[in-house]
C-alpha positions in Angstrom: 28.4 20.0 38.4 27.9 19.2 41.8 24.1 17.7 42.6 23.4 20.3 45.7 23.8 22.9 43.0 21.5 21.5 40.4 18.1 22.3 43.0 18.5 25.7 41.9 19.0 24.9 37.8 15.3 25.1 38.2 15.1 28.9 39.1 18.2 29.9 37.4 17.5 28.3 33.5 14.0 27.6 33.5 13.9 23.6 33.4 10.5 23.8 33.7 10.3 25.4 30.5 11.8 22.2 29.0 9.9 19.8 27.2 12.4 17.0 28.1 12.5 15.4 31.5 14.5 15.8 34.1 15.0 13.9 37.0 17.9 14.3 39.8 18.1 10.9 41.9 20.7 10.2 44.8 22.8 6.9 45.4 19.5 4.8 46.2 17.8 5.8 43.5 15.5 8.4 45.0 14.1 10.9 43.7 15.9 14.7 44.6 14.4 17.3 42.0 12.3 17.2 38.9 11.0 19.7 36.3 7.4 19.5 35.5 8.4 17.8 32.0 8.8 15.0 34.6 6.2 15.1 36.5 4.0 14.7 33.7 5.4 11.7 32.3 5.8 10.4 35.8 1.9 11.3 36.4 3.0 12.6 40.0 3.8 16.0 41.5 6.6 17.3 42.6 5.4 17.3 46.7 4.5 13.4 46.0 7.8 12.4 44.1 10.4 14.2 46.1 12.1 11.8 48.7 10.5 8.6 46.9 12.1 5.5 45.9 12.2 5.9 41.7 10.5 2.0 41.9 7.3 3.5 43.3 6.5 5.7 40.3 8.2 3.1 37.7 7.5 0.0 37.1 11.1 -2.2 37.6 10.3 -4.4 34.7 11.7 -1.3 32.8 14.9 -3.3 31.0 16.7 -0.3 31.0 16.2 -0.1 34.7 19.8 -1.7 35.8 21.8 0.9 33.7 20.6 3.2 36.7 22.8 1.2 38.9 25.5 0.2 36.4 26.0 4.5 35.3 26.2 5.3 39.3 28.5 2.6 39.6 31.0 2.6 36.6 30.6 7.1 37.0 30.3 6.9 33.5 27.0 8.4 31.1 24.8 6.4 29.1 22.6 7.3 26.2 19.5 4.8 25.2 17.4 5.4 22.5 14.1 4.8 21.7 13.4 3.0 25.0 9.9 1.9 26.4 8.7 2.9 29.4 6.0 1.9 31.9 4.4 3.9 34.5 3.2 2.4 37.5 -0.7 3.5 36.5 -0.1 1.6 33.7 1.0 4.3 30.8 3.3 3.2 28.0 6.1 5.9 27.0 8.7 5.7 24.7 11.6 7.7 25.5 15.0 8.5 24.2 17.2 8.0 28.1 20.6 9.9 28.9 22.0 9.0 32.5 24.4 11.2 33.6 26.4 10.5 36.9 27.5 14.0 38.9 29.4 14.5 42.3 27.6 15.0 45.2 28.5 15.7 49.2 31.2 12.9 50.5 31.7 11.5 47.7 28.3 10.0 47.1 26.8 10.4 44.0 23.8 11.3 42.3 22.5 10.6 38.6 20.7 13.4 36.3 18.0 11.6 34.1 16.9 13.0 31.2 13.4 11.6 29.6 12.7 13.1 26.0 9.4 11.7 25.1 9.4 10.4 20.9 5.7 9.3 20.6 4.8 11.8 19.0 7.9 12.1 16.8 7.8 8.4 16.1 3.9 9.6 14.9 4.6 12.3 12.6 7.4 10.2 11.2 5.0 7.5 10.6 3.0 9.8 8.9 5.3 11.6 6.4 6.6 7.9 5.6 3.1 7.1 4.5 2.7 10.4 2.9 5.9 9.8 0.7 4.4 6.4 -0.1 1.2 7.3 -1.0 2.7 10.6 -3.3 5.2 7.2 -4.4 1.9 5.4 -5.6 0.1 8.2 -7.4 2.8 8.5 -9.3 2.9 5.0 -10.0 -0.6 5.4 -11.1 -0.3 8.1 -13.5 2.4 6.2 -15.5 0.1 2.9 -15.3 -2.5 5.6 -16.3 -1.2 7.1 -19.0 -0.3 3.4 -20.4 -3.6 2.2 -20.4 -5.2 5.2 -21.6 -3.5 5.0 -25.1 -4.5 1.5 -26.8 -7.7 2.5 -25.4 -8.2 5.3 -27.9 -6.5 2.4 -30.1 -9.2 0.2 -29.5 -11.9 2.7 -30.0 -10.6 4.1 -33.1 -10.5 -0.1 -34.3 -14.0 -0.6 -33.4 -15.2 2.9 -35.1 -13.5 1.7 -38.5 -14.9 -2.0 -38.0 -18.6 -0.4 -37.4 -17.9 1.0 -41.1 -17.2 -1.8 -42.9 -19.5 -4.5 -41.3 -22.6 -4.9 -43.1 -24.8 -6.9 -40.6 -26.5 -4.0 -38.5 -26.6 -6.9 -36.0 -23.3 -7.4 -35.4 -23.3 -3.5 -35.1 -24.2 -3.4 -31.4 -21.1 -5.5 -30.4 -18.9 -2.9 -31.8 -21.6 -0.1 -29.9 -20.5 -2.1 -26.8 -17.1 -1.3 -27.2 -16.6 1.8 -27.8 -18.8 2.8 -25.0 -17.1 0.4 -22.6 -13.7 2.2 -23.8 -15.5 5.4 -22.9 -16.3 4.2 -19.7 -12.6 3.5 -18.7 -11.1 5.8 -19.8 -13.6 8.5 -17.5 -12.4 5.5 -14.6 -8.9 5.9 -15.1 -9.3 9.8 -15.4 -11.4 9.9 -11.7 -8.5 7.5 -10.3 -6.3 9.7 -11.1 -8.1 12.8 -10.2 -9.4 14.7 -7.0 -12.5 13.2 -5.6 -15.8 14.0 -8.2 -19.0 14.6 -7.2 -21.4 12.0 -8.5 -22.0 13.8 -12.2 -26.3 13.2 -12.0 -28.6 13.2 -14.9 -31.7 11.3 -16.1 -31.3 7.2 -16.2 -33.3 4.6 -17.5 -32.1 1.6 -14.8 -33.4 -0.6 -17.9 -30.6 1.2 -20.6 -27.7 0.1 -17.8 -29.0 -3.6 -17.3 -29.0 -4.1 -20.5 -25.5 -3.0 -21.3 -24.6 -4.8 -18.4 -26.3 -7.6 -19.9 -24.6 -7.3 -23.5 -21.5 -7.3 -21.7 -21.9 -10.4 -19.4 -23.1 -12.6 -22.5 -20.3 -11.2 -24.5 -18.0 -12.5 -22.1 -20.1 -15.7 -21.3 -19.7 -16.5 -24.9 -23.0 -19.2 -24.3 -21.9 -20.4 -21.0 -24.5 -18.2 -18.9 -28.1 -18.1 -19.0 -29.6 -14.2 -18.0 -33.7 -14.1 -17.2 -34.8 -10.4 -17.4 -37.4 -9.5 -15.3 -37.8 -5.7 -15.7 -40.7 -3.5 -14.3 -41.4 -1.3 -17.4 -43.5 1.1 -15.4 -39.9 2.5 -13.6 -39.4 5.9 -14.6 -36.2 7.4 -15.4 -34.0 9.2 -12.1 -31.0 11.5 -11.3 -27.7 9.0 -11.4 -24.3 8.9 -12.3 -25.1 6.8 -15.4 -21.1 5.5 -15.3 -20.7 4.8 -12.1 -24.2 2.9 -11.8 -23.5 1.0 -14.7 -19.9 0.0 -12.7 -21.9 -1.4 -9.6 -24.3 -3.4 -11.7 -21.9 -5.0 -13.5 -19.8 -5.7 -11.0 -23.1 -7.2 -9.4 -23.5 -9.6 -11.8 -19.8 -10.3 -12.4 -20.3 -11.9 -8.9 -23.5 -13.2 -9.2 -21.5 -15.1 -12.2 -18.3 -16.4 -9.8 -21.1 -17.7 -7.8 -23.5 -19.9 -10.0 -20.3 -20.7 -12.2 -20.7 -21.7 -16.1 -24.3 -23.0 -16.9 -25.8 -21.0 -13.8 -28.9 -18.4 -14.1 -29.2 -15.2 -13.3 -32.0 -12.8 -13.2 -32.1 -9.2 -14.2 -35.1 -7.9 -11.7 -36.3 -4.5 -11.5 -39.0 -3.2 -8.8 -40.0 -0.9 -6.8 -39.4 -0.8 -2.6 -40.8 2.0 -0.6 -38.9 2.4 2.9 -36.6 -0.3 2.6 -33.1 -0.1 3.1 -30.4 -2.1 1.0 -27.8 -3.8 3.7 
């Protein structure tokens, strides 16, 4: 293709119409035609780049810079990919390059750029890799799911029988505590698992969940913690996931326990606060 020829590619196949860039430069590297594709990523018009140096619009710290020079002087085409690029107002690109050398008047020679930009393919690749990986994980979850749901109902069924046969209504409640912590997981695991719920509200006695949470924490204790309750018992029952709210107060106290360590204190406190606003 001779490079006089190539001003009229525009006109004739509609490089403007091209989402790649395209950029004819003579023998030193200035600039001869462009499609729009180019000026965009060039940020410069057509009127401003034609006749100018390349260096003025690109930054020269561009490493693939030199294989301008080294495909105009070995008349052979180059193909770089994935290859960053700076603008001279400071914009980073990242380009797949294809130098091609063509013939030109006296036997100078002029090289036909092409800049496809890959940002944006580079994105939506990104993307579909974490979409594999988070399909990949939910997957993962429904087998660990599925695992741990079944000695759970082997656990319940376990303390249901040993509620039958113990004879100390006492010792009653720690069985109580079990099969309504099984319950509890097993509605966890299910809304892991699941689409996001909305919270599933009904009346709750703040007291009823402290005290599980309570039973639970001396349970695990086994002596080694000391719990003060200090419970308003004017507080009247209110619209809560019961679940849920018993899952944040535990986990309260769970850390409440890492902090004071074995022999520590804590207190159970209940009140009232009118316009204040937790964190």
């Amino acid at each position: 293709m001779a490079a006089e020829s190539l001003m009229d590619l525009s006109a004739d196949y509609h490089l403007d119409l091209l989402a790649t860039g395209v950029i004819l430069l003579d023998a030193h590297l200035h600039i001869r035609e462009l499609n729009l594709s180019a000026e965009n990523l060039l940020e410069v018009s057509a009127s401003r780049a034609l006749g100018s140096p390349l260096e003025e619009l690109l930054d020269e710290s561009n490493e693939w810079y030199p294989l301008l020079h080294q495909a105009l002087a070995d008349n052979y085409p180059m193909v770089r990919r994935a290859i960053p690029l700076t603008t001279r107002m400071g914009q980073e690109r990242t380009v797949d390059l294809t130098l091609s050398p063509i013939a030109g008047k006296v036997d100078s020679r002029c090289l036909l750029v092409e800049l496809t930009m890959i940002d944006r393919l580079q994105a939506i690749s990104r993307d579909e890799s974490e979409w594999q990986a988070q399909a990949t994980l939910k997957e993962i979850m429904k087998g660990v799911a599925h695992e741990v749901k079944n000695p759970l109902g082997g656990i319940r069924g376990a303390a249901q029988l040993l509620a039958g046969e113990l004879g100390n209504p006492n010792l009653q409640e720690y069985t109580d505590i079990i099969i309504s912590e099984v319950d509890r997981l097993r509605t966890l695991v299910d809304r892991m698992l699941g689409p996001k719920e909305r919270l599933e509200s009904e009346p709750t006695n703040i007291h009823e969940v402290t005290e599980h949470v309570r039973h639970l924490i001396e349970a695990e204790a086994k002596g080694g913690l000391s719990i003060k309750r200090d419970y308003d018992p004017s507080l009247p029952d209110f619209l809560a996931d019961a679940g849920q709210l018993t899952q944040a107060v535990l986990n309260l106290v769970r850390n409440a326990w890492q902090a004071c360590g074995d022999g520590g204190l804590i207190t159970l406190k209940t009140r009232v606060y009118r316009q204040f606003t937790v964190g």
